[in-house]
N, C-alpha and C positions, 0 to 999 in steps of 0.2 A: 597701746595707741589711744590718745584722747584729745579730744580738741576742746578747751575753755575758753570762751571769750566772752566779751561785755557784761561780766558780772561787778556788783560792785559789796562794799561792806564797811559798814560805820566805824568799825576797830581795825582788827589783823587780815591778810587775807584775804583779798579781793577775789584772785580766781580761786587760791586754794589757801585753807587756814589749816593748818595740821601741828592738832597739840597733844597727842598720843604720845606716850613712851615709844612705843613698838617703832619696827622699821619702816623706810618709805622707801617706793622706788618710782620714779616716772621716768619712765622708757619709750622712746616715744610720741612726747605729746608735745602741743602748740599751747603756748600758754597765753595770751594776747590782749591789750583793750580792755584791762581789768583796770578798778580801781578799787582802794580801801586809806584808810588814817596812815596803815604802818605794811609795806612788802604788800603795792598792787597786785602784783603777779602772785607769789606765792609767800608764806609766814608761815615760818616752824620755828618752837620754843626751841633754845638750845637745849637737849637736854646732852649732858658729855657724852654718855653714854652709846643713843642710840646712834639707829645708819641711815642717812638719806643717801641715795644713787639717783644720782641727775645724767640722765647719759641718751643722746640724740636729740633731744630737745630743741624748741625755741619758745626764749623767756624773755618777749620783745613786747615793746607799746604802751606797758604798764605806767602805773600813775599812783601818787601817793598824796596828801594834803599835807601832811607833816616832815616835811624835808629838814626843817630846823634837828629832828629829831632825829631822821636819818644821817644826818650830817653828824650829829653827835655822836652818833652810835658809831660812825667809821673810824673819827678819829679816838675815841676809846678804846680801839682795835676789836668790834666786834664781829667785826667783817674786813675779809681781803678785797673788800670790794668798794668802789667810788658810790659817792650817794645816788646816781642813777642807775647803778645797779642794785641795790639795797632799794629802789622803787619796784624792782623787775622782780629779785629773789631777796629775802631778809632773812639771812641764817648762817651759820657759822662754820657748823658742823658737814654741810654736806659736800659730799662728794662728786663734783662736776665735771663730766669725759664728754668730748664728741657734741658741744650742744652752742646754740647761738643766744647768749647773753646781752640785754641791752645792758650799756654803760661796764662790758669784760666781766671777766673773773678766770681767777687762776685755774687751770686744768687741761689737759692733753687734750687736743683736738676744738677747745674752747676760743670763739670768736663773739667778735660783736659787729652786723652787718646788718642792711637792711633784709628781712627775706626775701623779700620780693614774691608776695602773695598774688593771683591773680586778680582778686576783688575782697579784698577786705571790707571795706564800705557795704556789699553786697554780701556778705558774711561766707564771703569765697575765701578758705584759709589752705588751698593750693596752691603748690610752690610756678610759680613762671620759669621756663624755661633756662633761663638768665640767674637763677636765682643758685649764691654761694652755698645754700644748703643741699645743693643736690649732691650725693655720690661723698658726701660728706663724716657720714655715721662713722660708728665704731668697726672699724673691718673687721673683725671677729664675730659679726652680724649677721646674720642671715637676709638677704635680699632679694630672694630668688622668685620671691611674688611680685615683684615689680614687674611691670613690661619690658619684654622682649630679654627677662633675666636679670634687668636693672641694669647698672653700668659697672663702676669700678670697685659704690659700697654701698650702704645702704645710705638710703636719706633721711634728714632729720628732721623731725617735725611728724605729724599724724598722722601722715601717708606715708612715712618708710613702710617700706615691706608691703603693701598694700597694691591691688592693682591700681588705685589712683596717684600713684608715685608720677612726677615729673621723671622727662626724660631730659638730659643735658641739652641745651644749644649753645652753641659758642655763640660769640659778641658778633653784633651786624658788622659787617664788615663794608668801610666805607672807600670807596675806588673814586678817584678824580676822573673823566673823561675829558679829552683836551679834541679839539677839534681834529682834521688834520691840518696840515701845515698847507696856507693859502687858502684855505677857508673861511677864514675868521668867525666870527660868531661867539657867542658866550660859550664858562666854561661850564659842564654839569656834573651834578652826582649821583651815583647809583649805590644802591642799599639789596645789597644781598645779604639774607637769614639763613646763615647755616646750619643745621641741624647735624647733630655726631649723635647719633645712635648707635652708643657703645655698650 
């Protein structure tokens, strides 16, 4: 679990630059409000060989100043991914299950969604209620430090498995009120917040 946000860097790498051979894995983490030249969010060298495991993640917000380049880079096929993703993650080789991708990428359980942080601005990087990353994770995850046992899976992002894991709420749900009939009057809305604590 790690949370990186508002870092910045003159080359690769903004939140994280990783140019090892060896393996990587981030499990996990919030990657966020990063910027650098090349892969805001994250830059790893291809090398063939080695392993990145991307898996529960969110790799959202990031920022690049060389998009001419990213743009190049996609259509060379260095990436299965659009150049606002190649802002987010810049890499080839890894492997991405279960995680929130700004601008996609190919892999089981992989979306691109707003999270829906509580305060980002306030460097609040928990998830809101409302937000598609809850219950989200790799179900073959352990969850079971979340509140109240968590819900369906773990959640993705820095607080899976974590007591400060969100708990699901469904959508407000919006009911018309209509007078009764011979009353006239305007018509109103009510706003009830559901809460599923599953």
């Amino acid at each position: 679990n790690c949370l990186v946000y508002d870092n910045s860097a003159t080359t690769n790498g903004g939140g994280i630059n990783a140019n090892s051979r060896g393996p990587i894995s981030l499990i996990n983490c919030t990657i966020v409000d990063n910027f650098a030249d090349r892969g805001g969010g994250f830059y790893a060298y291809d090398y063939e060989k080695r392993s990145i495991d991307i898996r529960n993640s969110i790799i959202q917000h990031n920022s690049t100043r060389r998009f001419y380049d990213v743009l190049k880079g996609a259509l060379r096929g260095t990436s299965q991914s659009s150049p606002e993703s190649l802002a987010n993650l810049y890499t080839k080789f890894a492997d991405v299950t279960y995680s929130n991708i700004g601008g996609g990428r190919l892999g089981q359980g992989v979306f691109d969604r707003d999270p829906l942080f509580l305060d980002a601005e306030g460097g609040d990087y928990r998830l809101h209620g409302a937000s598609s990353c809850i219950d989200a994770g790799d179900p073959a995850d352990d969850y079971s430090r979340e509140p109240g046992g968590g819900g369906a899976a773990i959640n993705i992002g820095a607080y899976g498995n974590t007591s400060l894991a969100a708990l699901y709420a469904d959508d407000t749900l919006i009911q018309s009120v209509v007078p009764a009939q011979g009353h006239g009057g305007p018509e109103y809305e009510t706003r009830v917040q559901c809460i599923n604590f599953r």
